[in-house]
N, C-alpha and C positions, 0 to 999 in steps of 0.2 A: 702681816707676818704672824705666827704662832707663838703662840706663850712656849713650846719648844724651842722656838728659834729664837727668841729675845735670849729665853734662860742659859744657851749653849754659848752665843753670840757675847751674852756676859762672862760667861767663864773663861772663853778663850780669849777674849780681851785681857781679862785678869792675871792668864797664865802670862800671857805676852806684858804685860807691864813689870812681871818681875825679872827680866830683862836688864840686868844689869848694866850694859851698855848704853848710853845715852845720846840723843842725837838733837842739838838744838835748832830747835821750830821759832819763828817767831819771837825768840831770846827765849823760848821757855824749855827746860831739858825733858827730854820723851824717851821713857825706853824705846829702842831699837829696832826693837821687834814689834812690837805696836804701830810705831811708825811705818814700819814695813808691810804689816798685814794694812792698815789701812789703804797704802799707796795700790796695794795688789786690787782692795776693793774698789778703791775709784778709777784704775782701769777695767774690771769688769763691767761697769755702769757701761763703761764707753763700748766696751766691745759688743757688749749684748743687751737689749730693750730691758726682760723680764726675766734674770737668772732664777732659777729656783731657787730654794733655799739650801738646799742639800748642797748646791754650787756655790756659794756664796760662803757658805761656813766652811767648804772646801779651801776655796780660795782666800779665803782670813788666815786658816788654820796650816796652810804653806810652809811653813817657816816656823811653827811651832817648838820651843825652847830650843832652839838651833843652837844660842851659846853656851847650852848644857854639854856640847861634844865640838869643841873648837875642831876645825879643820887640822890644826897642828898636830892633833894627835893620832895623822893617818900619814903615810907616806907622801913626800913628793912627788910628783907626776901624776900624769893622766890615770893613771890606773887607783891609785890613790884617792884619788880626786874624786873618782867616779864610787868608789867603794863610798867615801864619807858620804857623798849624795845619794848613794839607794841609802845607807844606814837611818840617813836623816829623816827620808823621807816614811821608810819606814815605822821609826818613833815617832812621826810626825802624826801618824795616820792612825797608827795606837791610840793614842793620846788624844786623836780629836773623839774618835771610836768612842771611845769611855765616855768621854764630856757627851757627845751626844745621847748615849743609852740613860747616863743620868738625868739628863732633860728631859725625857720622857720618848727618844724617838726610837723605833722600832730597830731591830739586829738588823733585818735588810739596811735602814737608812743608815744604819751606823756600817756599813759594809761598806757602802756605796761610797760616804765619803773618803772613808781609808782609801780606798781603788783612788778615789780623785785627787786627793793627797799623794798619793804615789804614781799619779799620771798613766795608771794602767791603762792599756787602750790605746794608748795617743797614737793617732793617724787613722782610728775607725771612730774615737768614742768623742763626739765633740764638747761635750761637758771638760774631758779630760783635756782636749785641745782647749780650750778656756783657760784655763789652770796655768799650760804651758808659754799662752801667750801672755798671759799678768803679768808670768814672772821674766820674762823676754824684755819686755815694754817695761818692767819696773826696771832691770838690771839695765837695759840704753840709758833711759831717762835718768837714774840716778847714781849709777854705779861707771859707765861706761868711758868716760873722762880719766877719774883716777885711774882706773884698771889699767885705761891704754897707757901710764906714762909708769906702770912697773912693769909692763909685759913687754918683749921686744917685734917689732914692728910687724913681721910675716908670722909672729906668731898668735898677734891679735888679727891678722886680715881672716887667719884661718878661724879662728872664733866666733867673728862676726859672721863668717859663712853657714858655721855651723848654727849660730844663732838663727841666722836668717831661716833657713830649711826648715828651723822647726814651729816657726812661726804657721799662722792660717795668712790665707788673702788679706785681709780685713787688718790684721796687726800688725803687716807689712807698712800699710797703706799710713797707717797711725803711725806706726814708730818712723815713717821718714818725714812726719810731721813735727818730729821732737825738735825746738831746738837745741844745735850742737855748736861748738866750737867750730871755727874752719877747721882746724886739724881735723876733730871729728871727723867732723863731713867728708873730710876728702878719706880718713880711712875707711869710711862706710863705703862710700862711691867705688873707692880700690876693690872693695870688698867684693861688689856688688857687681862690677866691672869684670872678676875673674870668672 
């Protein structure tokens, strides 16, 4: 890797560690966010041989200071929902932008990650498809359990559908390798069944 990409790679760790939210690892507490970019980069390993780097800082850089604009402070519902997630993605993609130009990497590379961080493209750009299914395969594997026991039951089947579709072949294949709960299982299967 490049001395750009160690030096960006460190800053955005950095940003992510001041993460106030803590998540215990191992009995040790981790910001939230660090935890989370990491989780994203160890399913990219899985998903693809030799990410580039541009991908890879992408996919760290996800989730970047997401508890700086809590969800709470956008409407309920779907339409809500979807506002906070371009907003986030947006600052998310600023913010890597910069860290990048400061490490020394060119306005094109620092473009390109923003696009990747906002998942522009996705269903022509497969770097962008990367991105989507990190965060796909991260939110089953670690979020999907809780989620389903505050959402009501055909309101998660439709979730997981929507999940599913936006996944590649490859992340399919993977995420119904995760293990789940029976419950899980069988609302994935329901899911999957419609």
């Amino acid at each position: 890797m490049s001395k750009s990409f160690d030096q960006a790679l460190t800053q955005l760790n950095a940003l992510h560690a001041e993460d106030p939210r803590r998540v215990d690892i191992d009995g040790e507490p981790v910001a939230k966010e660090l935890w989370h970019a990491h989780r994203m980069s160890a399913w990219l390993f899985r998903l693809r041989k030799s990410p580039s780097e541009l991908l890879q800082l992408a996919v760290n850089a996800q989730h970047l200071q997401r508890w700086e604009v809590p969800r709470t402070d956008y409407p309920e519902g779907r339409v809500g929902y979807l506002t906070w997630r371009r907003d986030q993605g947006k600052r998310a993609g600023e913010t890597a932008a910069r860290v990048l130009r400061e490490s020394g990497y060119t306005d094109e590379d620092a473009r390109r990650v923003e696009q990747l961080v906002r998942k522009q493209g996705l269903g022509r750009d497969e770097e962008a498809q990367s991105v989507e299914d990190c965060a796909c395969l991260v939110f089953l594997e670690n979020y999907f359990a809780d989620f389903s026991r505050q959402i009501e039951r055909d309101h998660l089947i439709r979730i997981v559908r929507m999940t599913w579709g936006k996944m590649s072949d490859k992340a399919r294949t993977l995420a119904l390798e995760l293990p789940m709960s029976a419950e899980s299982r069988q609302l994935v299967e329901e899911a999957l069944a419609g």
